[in-house]
C-alpha positions as CSV (number, residue, x, y, z in Angstrom):
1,X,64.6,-78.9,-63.3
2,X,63.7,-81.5,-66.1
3,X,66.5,-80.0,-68.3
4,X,69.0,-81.0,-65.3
5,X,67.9,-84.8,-65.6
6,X,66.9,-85.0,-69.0
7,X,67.7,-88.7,-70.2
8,X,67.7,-90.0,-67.0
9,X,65.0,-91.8,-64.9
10,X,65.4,-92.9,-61.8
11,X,63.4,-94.4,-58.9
12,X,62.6,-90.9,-57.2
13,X,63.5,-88.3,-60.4
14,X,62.1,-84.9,-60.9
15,X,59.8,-86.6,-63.7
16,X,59.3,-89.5,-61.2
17,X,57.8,-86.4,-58.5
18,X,56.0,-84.8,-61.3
19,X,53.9,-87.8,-62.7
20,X,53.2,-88.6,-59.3
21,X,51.7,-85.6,-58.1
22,X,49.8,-85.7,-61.3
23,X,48.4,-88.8,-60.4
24,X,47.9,-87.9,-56.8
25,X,46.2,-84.7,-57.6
26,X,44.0,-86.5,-60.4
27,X,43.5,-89.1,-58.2
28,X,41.7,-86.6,-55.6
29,X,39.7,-84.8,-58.2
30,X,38.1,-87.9,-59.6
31,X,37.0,-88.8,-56.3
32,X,35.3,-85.3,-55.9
33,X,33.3,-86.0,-58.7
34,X,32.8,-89.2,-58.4
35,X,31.2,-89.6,-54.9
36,X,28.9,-88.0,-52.6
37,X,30.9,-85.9,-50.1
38,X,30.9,-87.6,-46.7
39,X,33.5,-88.2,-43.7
40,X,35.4,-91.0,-45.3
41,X,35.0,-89.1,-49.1
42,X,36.6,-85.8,-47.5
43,X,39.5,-87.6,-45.5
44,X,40.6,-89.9,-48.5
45,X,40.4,-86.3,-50.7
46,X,42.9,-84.6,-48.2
47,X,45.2,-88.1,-47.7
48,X,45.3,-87.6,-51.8
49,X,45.7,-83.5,-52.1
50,X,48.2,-84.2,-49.2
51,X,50.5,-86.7,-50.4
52,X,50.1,-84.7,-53.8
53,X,51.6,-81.8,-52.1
54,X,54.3,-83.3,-50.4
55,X,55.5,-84.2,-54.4
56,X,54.9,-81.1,-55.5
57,X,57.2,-79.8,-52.7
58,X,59.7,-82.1,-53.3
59,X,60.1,-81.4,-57.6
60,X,60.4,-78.0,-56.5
61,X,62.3,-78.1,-53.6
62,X,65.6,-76.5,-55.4
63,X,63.3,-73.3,-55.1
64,X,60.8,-72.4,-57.8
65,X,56.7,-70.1,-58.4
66,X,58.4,-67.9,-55.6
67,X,59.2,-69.5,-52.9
68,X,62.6,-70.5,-51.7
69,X,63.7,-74.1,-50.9
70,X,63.3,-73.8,-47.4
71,X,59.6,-73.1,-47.7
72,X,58.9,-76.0,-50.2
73,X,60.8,-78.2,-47.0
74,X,58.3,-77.2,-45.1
75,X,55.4,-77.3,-46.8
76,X,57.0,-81.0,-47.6
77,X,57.0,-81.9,-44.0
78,X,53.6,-80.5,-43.0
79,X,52.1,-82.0,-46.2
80,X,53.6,-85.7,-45.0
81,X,52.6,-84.6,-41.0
82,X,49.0,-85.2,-41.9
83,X,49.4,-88.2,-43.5
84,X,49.4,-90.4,-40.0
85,X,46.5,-88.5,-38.5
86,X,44.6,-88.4,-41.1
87,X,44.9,-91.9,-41.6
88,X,44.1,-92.7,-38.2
89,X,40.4,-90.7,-38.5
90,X,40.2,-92.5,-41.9
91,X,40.5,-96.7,-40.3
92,X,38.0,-95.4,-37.6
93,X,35.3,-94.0,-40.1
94,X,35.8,-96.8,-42.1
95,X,35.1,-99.4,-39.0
96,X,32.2,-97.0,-38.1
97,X,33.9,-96.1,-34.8
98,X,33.2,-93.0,-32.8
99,X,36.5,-93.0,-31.0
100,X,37.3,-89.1,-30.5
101,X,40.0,-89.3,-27.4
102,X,42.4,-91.6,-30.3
103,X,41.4,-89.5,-33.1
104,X,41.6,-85.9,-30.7
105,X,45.0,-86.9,-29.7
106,X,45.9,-88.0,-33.0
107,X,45.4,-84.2,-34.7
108,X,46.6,-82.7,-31.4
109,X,50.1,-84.9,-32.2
110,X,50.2,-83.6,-35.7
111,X,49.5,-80.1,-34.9
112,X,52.3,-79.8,-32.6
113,X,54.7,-81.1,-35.5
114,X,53.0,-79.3,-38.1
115,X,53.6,-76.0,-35.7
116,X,57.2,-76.7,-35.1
117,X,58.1,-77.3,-39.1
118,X,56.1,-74.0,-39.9
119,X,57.4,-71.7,-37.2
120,X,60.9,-73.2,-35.9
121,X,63.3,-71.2,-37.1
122,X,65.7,-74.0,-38.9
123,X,63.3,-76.7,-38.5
124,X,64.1,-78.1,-41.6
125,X,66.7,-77.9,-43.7
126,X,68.2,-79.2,-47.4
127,X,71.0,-81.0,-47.8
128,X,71.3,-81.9,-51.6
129,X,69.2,-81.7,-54.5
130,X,70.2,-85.4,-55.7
131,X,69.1,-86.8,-58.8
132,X,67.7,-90.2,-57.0
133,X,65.6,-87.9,-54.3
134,X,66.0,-84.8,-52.2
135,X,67.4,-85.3,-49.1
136,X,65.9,-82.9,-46.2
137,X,66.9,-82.9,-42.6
138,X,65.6,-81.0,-39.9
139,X,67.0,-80.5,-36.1
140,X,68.2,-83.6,-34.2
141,X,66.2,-83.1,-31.2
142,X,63.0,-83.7,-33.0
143,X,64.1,-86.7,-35.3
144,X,63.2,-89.0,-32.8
145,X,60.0,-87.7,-31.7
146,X,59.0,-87.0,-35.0
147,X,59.8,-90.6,-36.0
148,X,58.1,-92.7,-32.9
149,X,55.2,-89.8,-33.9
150,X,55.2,-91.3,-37.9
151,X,55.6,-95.0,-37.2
152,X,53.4,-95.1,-33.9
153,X,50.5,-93.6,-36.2
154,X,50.9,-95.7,-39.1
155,X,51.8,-98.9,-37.0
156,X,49.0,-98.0,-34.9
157,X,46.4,-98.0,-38.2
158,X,47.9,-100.9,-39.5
159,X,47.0,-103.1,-36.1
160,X,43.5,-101.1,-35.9
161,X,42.6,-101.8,-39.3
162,X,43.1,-106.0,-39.4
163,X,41.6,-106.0,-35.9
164,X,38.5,-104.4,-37.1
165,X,38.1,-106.1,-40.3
166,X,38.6,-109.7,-38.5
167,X,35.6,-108.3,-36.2
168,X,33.4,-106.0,-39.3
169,X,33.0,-108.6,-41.9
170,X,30.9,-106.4,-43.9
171,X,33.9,-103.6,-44.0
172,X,36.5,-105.6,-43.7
173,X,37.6,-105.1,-47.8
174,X,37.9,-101.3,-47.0
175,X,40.1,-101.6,-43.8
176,X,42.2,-104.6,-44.9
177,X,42.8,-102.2,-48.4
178,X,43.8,-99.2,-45.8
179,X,46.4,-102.0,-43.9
180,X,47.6,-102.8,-47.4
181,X,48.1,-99.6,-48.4
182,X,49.8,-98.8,-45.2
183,X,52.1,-101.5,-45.8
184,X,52.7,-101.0,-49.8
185,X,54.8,-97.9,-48.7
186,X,56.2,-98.8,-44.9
187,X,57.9,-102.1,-46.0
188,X,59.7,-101.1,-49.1
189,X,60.7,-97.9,-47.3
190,X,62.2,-100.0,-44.5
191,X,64.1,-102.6,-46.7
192,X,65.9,-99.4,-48.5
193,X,66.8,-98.2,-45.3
194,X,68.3,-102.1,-44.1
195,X,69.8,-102.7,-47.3
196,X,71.2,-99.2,-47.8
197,X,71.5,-97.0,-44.1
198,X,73.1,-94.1,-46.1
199,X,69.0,-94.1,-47.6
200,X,67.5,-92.7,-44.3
201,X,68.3,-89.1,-44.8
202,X,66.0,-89.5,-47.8
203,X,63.3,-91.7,-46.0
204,X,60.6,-88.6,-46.8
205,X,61.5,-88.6,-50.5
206,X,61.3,-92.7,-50.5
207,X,58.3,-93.1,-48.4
208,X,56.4,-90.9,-50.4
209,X,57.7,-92.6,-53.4
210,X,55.7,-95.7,-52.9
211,X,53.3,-94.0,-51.5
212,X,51.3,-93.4,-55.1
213,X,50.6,-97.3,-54.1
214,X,49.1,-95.8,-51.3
215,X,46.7,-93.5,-53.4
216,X,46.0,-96.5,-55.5
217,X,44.5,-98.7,-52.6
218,X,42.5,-95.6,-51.5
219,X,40.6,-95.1,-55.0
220,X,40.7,-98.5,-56.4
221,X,39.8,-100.4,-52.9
222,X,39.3,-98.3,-49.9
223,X,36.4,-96.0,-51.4
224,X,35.0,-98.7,-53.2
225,X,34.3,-101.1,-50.6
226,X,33.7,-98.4,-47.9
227,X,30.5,-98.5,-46.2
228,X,28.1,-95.2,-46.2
229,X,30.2,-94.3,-49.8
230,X,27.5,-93.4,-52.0
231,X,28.4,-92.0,-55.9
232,X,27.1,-89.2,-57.6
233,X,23.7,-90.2,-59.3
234,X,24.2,-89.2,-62.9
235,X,23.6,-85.4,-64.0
236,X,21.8,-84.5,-67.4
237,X,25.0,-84.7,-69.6
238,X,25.6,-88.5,-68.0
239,X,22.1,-89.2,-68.8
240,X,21.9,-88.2,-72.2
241,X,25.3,-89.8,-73.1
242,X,23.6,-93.3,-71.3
243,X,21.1,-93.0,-73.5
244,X,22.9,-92.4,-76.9
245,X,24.5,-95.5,-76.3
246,X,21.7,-97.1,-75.8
């Protein structure tokens, strides 16, 4: 696919997708070894694999390692699906809730649209393989849904988040880094659409686009500042290097 764009870089590119999964999937790793596992460790680690993914999907989605471009759709749109939910049980760890009807009803949402994108037959489909992004599509009826579904979610954490960090002073750098991140990718994706309509048949690609800003605020910020985020104490090989420099 790189020979097909070769000279050429543009916002959303197939060496655009490809450094950004890189960075995504990098991104995730590092947190695994860099902290302790716990509840907010494991959810930013699948927010990261899962935007990764939906990158992954997306440079191959022409077809490509044996599976057809119709599967790397879907495995696109259920990779994206988990984003909202997922970031939902992420602002309530964070704020130290234990909220389970919001974040119960926030999986059970995401379920029923991951279940429809993997079993519908046509759920999704491709339109073009463009050199700015790939535009996918699915069915009409659930465009709507799926869309009051996406922004309800992310709208949703965005409001929860600055509530609770006006009311948590002590983890209010985490959640106002979650809001930010939220932001970082929803308001540039919105202005494309405003400036441009004929853009919203790529909103997935673009979205997920400026969503690496996304996977910023979670490693540099989010984790960082979380409360009950403890890192790794150092192993023998991290001891011994400590003390050669010393």
């Amino acid at each position: 696919m790189l020979e097909k764009y070769k000279g050429k870089m543009y916002c959303f590119s197939p060496p655009v997708m490809l450094a950004t999964f890189i960075i995504e999937f990098g991104f995730a790793f590092y947190t695994i070894w860099r902290y302790k596992m716990s509840t907010a460790v494991r959810l930013a680690i699948a927010l990261l694999f899962a935007l990764g993914t939906f990158q992954l999907a997306e440079y191959m989605i022409c077809g490509g390692l044996g599976l057809t471009n119709i599967e790397w759709a879907r495995i696109g749109y259920m990779s994206i699906t988990l984003l909202p939910a997922l970031g939902i049980h992420m602002i309530v760890t964070l704020a130290g809730k234990r909220m389970p009807v919001l974040v119960g009803f926030a999986y059970a949402t995401c379920a029923a649209f991951v279940g429809f994108y993997l079993l519908a037959e046509r759920s999704v489909d491709i339109r073009m393989c463009a050199a700015n992004y790939a535009v996918f599509s699915s069915q009409r009826i659930i465009t709507i849904p799926f869309a009051t579904y996406y922004y309800g979610w992310l709208m949703a954490g965005v409001y929860l988040a600055w509530r609770w960090a006006k009311e948590l002073p002590g983890r209010s750098k985490s959640l106002l880094a979650m809001a930010f991140g939220y932001l970082a990718f929803i308001l540039p994706t919105t202005t494309f659409n405003i400036v441009d309509p004929s853009t919203v048949s790529g909103i997935p690609s673009i979205m997920c686009g400026f969503a690496v800003l996304f996977a910023f605020a979670i490693v540099l910020k989010v984790l960082p500042n979380a409360v009950g985020v403890e890192e790794k104490q150092p192993g023998f090989l991290e001891k011994f290097q400590q003390k050669i420099k010393i």
